[in-house]
C-alpha positions in Angstrom: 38.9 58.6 -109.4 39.4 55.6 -111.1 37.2 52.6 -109.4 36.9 48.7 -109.8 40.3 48.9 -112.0 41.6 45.6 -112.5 44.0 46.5 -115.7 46.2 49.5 -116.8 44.7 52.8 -116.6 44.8 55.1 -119.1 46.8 58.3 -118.2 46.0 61.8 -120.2 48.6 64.3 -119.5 46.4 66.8 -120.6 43.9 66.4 -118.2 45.8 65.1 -115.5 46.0 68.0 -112.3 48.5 65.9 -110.5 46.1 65.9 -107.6 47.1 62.1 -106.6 43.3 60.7 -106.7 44.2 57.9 -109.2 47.1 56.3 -106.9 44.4 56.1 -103.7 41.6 54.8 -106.2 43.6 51.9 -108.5 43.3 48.4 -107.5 46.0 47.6 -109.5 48.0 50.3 -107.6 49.7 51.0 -111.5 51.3 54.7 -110.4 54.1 54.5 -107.7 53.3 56.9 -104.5 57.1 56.4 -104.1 58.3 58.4 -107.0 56.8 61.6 -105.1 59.0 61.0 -102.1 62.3 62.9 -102.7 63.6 62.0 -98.7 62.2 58.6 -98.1 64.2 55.3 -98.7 62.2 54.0 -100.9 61.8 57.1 -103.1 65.6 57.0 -103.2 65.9 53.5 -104.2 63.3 53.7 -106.7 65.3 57.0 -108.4 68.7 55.1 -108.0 67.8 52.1 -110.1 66.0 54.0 -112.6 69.2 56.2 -113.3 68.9 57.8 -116.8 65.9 55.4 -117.9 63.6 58.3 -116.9 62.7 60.3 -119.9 61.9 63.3 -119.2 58.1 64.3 -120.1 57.4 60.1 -119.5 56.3 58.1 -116.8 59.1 55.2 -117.0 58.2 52.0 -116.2 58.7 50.1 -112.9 62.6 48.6 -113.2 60.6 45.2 -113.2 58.2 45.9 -115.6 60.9 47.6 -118.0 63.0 44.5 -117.5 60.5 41.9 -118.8 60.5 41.3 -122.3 56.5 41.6 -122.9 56.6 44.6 -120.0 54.4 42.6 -117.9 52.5 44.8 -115.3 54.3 43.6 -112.6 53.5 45.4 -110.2 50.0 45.2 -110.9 49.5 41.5 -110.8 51.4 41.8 -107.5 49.0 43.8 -105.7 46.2 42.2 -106.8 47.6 39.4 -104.9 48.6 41.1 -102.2 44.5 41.8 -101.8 43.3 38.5 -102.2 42.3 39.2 -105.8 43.8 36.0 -107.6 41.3 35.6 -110.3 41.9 39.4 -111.3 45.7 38.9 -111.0 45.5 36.2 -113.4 43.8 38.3 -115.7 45.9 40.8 -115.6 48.7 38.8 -116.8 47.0 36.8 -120.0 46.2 40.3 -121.0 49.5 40.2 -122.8 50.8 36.5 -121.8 49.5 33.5 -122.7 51.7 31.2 -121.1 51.3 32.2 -117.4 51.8 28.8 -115.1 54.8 28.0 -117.8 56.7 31.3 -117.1 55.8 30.5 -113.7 57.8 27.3 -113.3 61.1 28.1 -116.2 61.2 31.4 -116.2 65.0 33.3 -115.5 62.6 36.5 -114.0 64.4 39.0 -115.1 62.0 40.9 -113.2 63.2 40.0 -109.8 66.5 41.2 -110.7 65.0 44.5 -111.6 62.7 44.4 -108.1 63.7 48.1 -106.0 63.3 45.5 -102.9 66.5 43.9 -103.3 68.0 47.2 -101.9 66.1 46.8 -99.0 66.2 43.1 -98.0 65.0 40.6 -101.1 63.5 41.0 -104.4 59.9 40.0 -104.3 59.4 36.5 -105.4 57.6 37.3 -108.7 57.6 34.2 -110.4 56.2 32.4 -107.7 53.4 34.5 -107.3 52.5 34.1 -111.1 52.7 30.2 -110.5 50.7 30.4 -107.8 47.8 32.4 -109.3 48.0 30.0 -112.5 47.5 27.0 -110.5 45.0 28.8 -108.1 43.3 28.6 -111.6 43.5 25.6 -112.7 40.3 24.1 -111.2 38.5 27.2 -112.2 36.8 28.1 -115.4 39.0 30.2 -118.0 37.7 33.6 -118.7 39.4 33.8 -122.0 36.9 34.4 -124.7 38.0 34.8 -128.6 36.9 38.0 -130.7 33.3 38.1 -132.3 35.1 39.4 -135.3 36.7 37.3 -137.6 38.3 38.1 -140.1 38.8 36.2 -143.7 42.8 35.6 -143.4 44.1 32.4 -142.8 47.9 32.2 -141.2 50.0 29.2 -140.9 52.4 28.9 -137.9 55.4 26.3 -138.4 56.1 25.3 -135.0 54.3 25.1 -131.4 57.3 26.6 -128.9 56.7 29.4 -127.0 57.2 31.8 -129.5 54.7 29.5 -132.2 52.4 29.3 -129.2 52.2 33.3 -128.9 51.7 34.3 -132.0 49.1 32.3 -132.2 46.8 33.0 -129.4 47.4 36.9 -130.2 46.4 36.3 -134.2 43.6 34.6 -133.2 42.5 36.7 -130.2 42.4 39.8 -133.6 40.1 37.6 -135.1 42.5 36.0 -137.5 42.2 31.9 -138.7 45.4 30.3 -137.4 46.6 26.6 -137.8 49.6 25.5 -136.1 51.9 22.4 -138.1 54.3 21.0 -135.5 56.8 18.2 -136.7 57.3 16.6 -133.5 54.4 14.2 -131.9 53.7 16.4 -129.4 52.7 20.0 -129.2 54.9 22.5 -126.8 58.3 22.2 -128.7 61.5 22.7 -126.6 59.0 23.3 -123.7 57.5 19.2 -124.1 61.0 18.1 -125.2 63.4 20.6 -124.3 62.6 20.8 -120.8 62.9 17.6 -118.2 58.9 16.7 -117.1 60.1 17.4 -112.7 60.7 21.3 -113.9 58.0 21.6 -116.2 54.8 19.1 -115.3 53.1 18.3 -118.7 49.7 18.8 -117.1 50.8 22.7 -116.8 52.2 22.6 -120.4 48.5 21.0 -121.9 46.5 23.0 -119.7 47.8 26.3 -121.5 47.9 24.8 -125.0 44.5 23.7 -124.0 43.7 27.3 -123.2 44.9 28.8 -127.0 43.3 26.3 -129.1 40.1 27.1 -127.3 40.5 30.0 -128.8 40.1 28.3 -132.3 43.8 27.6 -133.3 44.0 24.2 -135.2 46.8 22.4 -134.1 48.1 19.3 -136.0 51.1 17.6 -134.8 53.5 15.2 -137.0 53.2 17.4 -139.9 56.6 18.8 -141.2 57.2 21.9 -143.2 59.7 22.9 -145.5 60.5 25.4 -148.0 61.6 25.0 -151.6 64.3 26.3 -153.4 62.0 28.8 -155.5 60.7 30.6 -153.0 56.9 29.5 -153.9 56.4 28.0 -150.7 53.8 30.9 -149.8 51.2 31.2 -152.4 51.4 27.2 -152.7 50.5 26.8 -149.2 47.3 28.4 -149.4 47.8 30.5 -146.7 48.1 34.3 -146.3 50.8 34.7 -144.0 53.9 32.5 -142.4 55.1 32.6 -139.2 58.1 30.4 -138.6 59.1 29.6 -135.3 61.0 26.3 -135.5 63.6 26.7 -133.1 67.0 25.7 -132.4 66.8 21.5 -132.1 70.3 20.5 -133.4 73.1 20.5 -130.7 76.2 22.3 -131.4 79.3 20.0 -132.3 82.6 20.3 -129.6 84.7 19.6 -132.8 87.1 17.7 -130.9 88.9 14.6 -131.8 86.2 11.2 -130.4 83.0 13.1 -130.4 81.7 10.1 -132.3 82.7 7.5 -130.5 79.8 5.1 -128.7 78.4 6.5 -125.4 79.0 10.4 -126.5 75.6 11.9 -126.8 74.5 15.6 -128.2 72.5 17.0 -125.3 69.5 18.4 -127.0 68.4 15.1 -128.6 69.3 13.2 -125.3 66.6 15.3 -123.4 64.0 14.9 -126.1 64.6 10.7 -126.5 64.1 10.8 -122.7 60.7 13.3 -122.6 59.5 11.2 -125.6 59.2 8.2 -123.8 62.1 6.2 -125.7 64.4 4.0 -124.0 67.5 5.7 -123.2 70.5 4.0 -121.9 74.1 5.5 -119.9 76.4 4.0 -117.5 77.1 4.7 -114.3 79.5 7.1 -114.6 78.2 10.3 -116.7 80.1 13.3 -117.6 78.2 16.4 -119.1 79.7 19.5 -120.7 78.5 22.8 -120.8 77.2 25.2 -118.0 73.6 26.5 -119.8 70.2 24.9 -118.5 70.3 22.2 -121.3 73.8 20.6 -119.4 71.9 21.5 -115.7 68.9 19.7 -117.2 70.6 16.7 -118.8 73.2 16.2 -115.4 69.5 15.9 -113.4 68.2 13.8 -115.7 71.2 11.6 -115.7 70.7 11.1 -112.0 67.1 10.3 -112.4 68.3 7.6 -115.3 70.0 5.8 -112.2 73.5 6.7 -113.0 75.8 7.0 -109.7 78.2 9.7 -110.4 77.4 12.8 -112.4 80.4 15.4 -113.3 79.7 17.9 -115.0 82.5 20.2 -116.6 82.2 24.1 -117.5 85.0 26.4 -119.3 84.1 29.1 -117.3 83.2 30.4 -113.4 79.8 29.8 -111.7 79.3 33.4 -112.1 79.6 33.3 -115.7 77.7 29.9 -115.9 74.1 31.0 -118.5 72.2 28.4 -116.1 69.3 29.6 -113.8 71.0 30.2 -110.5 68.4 28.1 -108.6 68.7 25.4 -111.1 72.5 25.0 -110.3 71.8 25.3 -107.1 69.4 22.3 -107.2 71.7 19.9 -109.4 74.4 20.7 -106.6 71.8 19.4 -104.1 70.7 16.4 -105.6 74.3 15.1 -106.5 75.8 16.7 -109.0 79.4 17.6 -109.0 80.5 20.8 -110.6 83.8 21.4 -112.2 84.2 24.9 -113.0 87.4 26.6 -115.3 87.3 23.4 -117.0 87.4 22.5 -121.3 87.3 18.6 -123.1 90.3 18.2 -125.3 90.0 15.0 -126.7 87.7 11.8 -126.0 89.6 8.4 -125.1 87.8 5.4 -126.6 88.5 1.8 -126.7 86.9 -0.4 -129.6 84.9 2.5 -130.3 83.3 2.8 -127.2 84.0 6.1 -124.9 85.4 5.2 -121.8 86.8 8.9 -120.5 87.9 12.3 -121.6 90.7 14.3 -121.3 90.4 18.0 -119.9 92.5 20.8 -119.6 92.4 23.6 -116.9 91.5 27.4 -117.9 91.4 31.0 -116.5 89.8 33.7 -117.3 91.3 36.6 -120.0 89.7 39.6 -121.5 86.4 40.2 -121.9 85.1 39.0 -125.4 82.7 41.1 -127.8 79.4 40.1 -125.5 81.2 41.5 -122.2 82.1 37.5 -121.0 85.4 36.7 -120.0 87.0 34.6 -122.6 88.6 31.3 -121.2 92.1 30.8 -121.6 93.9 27.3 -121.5 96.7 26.5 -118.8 99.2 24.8 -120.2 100.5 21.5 -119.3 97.3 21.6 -117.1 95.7 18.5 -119.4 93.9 15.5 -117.0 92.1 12.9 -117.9 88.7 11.8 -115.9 86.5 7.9 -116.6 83.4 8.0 -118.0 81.1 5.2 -119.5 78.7 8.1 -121.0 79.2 11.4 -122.1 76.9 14.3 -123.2 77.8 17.3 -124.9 75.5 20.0 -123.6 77.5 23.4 -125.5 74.5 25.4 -127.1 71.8 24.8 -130.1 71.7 25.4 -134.0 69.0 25.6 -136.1 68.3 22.9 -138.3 68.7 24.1 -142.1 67.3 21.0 -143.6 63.6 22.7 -143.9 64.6 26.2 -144.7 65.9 26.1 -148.2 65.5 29.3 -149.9 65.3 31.3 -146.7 68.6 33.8 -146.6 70.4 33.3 -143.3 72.8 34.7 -141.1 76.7 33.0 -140.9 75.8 31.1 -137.8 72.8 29.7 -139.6 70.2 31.6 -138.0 67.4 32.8 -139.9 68.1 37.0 -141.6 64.7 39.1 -140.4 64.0 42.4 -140.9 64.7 44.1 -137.6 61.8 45.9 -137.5 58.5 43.3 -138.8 60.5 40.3 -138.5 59.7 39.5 -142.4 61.8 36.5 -144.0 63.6 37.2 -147.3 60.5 35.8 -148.7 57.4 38.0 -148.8 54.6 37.4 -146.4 57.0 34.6 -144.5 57.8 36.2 -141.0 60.3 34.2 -138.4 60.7 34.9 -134.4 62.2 32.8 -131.4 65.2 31.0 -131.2 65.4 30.4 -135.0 66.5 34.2 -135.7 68.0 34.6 -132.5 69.7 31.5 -131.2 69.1 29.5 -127.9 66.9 31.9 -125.6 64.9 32.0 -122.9 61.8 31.3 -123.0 60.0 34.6 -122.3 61.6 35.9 -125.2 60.4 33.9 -127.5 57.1 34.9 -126.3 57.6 38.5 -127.0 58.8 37.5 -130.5 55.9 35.6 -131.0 53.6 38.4 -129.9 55.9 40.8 -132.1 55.4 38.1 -135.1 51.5 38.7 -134.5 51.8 42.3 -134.6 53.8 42.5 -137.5 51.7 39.8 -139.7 48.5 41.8 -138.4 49.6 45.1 -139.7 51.0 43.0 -142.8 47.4 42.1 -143.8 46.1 44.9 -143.0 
C-alpha cells in the first residue's frame, strides 16, 4: 500500500498483481477506480473521451492531465484539495510548475475542457482551485529549496516571460548558475506588460519571480542583448549555454491605407505604455480591432482610461474569436460593444488626425489550412463608423532587431530544432513565443522547461 503519498507514485508493471491496494491507499488518488467500471456512467464517460488515446500496454493519462501542456497532475492537486490538504496541493503543482497563482488567474485551462465532468453537469473549476491554493500560500513560508549540488555551468537566459522564467527555475533547481538579462525595466515580460494589472495583480507576478530567484537566479533588468552578424555571440558572452526567450513584442501591421495617421495605435505597445506607468491619452470614442486577448485586454483598458464608448470589431464569429471565453464575456459586461463578421478597409483622417474607419461586412468560407473558417468580404457591404482613437489589436511579431545571425522562419519566427530546441548557432537554444508565435501562456512554460531539459542534457 502506498501511505502518506503526496506526489506521483511510481507504478511497476512487473510487480503490480492488480489487486487495487494502491487506489484505496494514495492521497493523491493518482489511479482512476473508474477505469475498472465497464457499466457505470462514469466508467463510460471516462472510456468515451479517451477514444483511441489509450495505448494499449499504457496507463493513459487523465483527459485533463493529457491536455495540459506540462501534464500537470490534475487530478492529483484536486483531491488534495478536496481533503483539506492545501499546502500538499501546492506542492504538488511546483513540482513541475513554477508559476502556480499566474496560471491561476490567465490561464485558457485547457484542462477544464478535457474535465470527464462536463458530461455529467460542469467541468471542475480547475484553475480556480490552483489560484486558490497559491494564494492560500501566500502568507505562508515557501517550501522550495534549491539543489545542494551545483554544478560549474553558467547559462544566460535572454528574457524573463513565462517561458525565460521556467527555464530558469528548472536549470537552477539541477544545480546549474543561471542569470536572467531582461531589456525592459521590469521583470515578467508580456506577463508585467502584456497583461492589464485588474487580470493579473503585480503582487502575484513578484511573489513568484520572488519565489525563482530564491532559488539563486540573478536577474538584471534594463540590459539588452543582441547577437552579431558572426555568430560569436556565445563564446564572447562568457557563458556556457543560451536560452532565448524574447517573445513576440512588435504588433502586426493591418496594411491598410491610414494606419499611420494620429490617434491609430498598435495594441501591444499601447498595453505596455499603460502597465509602465506612462501617460497614455485616447478620446472618447475608441474602436479596437482584433478578437485575441490582446484587443479584449486593450477594449477594458480603454474603458478604464475613461473613454465612453468602446467598439470593438472582429473578422470572424464569437465562436471563432482566440479570446478566453470568460474574458469576452467580461468586456461584454463592463461596456464593451462587440461587432462580430466585421474587417477595417481603410482609416479616414482629417489633418492627419484619425477621426473614423471604414469597414466592410464578411461571412464565413472554407476552412483554411489551421481548420478556421476563412472570412470572406460582402460586397458593397462597406460602412463607415467615428472614432477619435483607434488600436490595432491583429496578433504579434518578433522583433528581429536583436537576432542578427540567428536563421529564421518566413514569418520571422526564430528556426529550432524540433527536437532540443537548438538555434542555428551552437549552444544557443530558443523557446516561447519567439519560435512559435503569440501563445498562451502555459506554453511557454513547457517550452521553457523543455529549453531546461534540452540545455541540461546539452552540457552534460
Amino acid at each position: 500500500m502506498v501511505e502518506g503519498r503526496t506526489h506521483r507514485p511510481i507504478i511497476q508493471p512487473s510487480r503490480c498483481h492488480s489487486c487495487d491496494v494502491c487506489i484505496r491507499g494514495c492521497p493523491a488518488e493518482f489511479i482512476p477506480e473508474y477505469r475498472l467500471e465497464e457499466e457505470s456512467l462514469r466508467g463510460t464517460l471516462y472510456r468515451g473521451k479517451m477514444g483511441k488515446k489509450t495505448v494499449p500496454g499504457n496507463v493513459p493519462l487523465p483527459p485533463c492531465q493529457e491536455a495540459c501542456p506540462i501534464n500537470q497532475d490534475t487530478r492529483g492537486y484536486v483531491a488534495l484539495i478536496a481533503k483539506g490538504k492545501f499546502k500538499e496541493a501546492l506542492e504538488l503543482v511546483r513540482e513541475v510548475n513554477p508559476l502556480p497563482a499566474v496560471c491561476g488567474f490567465i490561464c485558457h485551462h485547457p484542462c477544464e475542457e478535457a474535465c470527464l465532468r462536463e458530461g455529467v453537469d460542469h467541468p471542475i473549476p480547475i484553475r480556480l482551485l490552483k489560484r486558490f491554493i497559491a494564494e492560500y500560500g501566500r502568507a505562508s513560508e515557501r517550501a522550495r529549496k534549491g539543489t545542494k549540488r551545483k554544478r560549474r555551468e553558467t547559462i544566460l537566459v535572454v528574457g524573463s516571460g513565462p517561458a525565460g522564467l521556467a527555464c530558469a527555475n528548472d536549470l537552477s533547481l539541477l544545480g546549474f548558475r543561471v542569470t536572467i538579462f531582461e531589456a525592459l525595466p521590469v521583470l515578467g515580460g508580456m506577463l508585467s506588460v502584456g497583461i492589464p494589472e485588474f487580470r493579473l495583480p503585480r503582487e502575484i507576478l513578484r511573489m513568484e519571480i520572488d519565489g525563482i530567484r530564491e532559488l539563486g537566479v540573478v536577474m538584471e533588468t534594463n540590459h539588452s542583448f543582441r547577437f552579431g552578424r558572426n555568430g560569436r555571440t556565445l563564446k564572447r558572452s562568457g557563458f556556457d549555454a543560451i536560452f532565448l526567450s524574447m517573445g513576440a513584442h512588435r504588433s502586426s501591421k493591418l496594411d491598410i491605407p491610414g494606419e499611420f495617421l494620429h490617434g491609430v495605435f498598435p495594441g501591444v505597445e499601447f498595453l505596455r505604455d499603460i502597465n509602465l506607468g506612462r501617460k497614455v491619452e485616447i478620446g472618447k470614442k475608441v474602436v479596437v480591432i482584433g478578437g485575441g486577448n490582446v484587443a479584449i485586454d486593450v477594449a477594458r483598458s480603454a474603458l478604464r482610461l475613461g473613454s465612453k464608448k468602446v467598439d470593438l470589431y472582429y473578422r470572424r464569429s464569437r465562436k471563432e474569436m482566440p479570446a478566453i471565453s470568460e474574458e469576452v464575456e467580461e468586456a461584454a459586461r463592463e461596456g464593451v460593444n462587440i461587432h462580430l463578421l466585421t474587417a477595417p478597409v481603410r482609416m479616414i483622417g482629417k489633418r492627419g488626425k484619425a477621426i473614423g474607419m471604414e469597414c466592410i461586412r464578411m461571412r464565413l468560407g472554407e476552412p483554411d489550412k489551421n481548420g478556421r473558417r476563412k472570412p470572406v468580404p460582402i460586397q458593397g457591404s462597406n460602412f463607415k463608423v467615428d472614432a477619435d482613437t483607434i488600436i490595432s489589436a491583429i496578433g504579434q511579431r518578433v522583433d528581429q532587431k536583436p537576432l542578427k545571425g540567428l536563421e529564421k522562419n518566413p514569418d520571422g519566427t526564430i528556426r529550432v530544432a524540433p527536437e532540443t530546441g537548438e538555434t542555428s548557432l551552437k549552444g544557443v537554444f530558443a523557446g516561447g513565443d519567439m519560435v512559435t508565435g503569440p501563445g498562451w501562456a502555459i506554453d511557454a512554460i513547457a517550452a521553457g522547461k523543455k529549453g531546461a531539459e534540452a540545455i541540461a542534457r546539452y552540457l552534460s
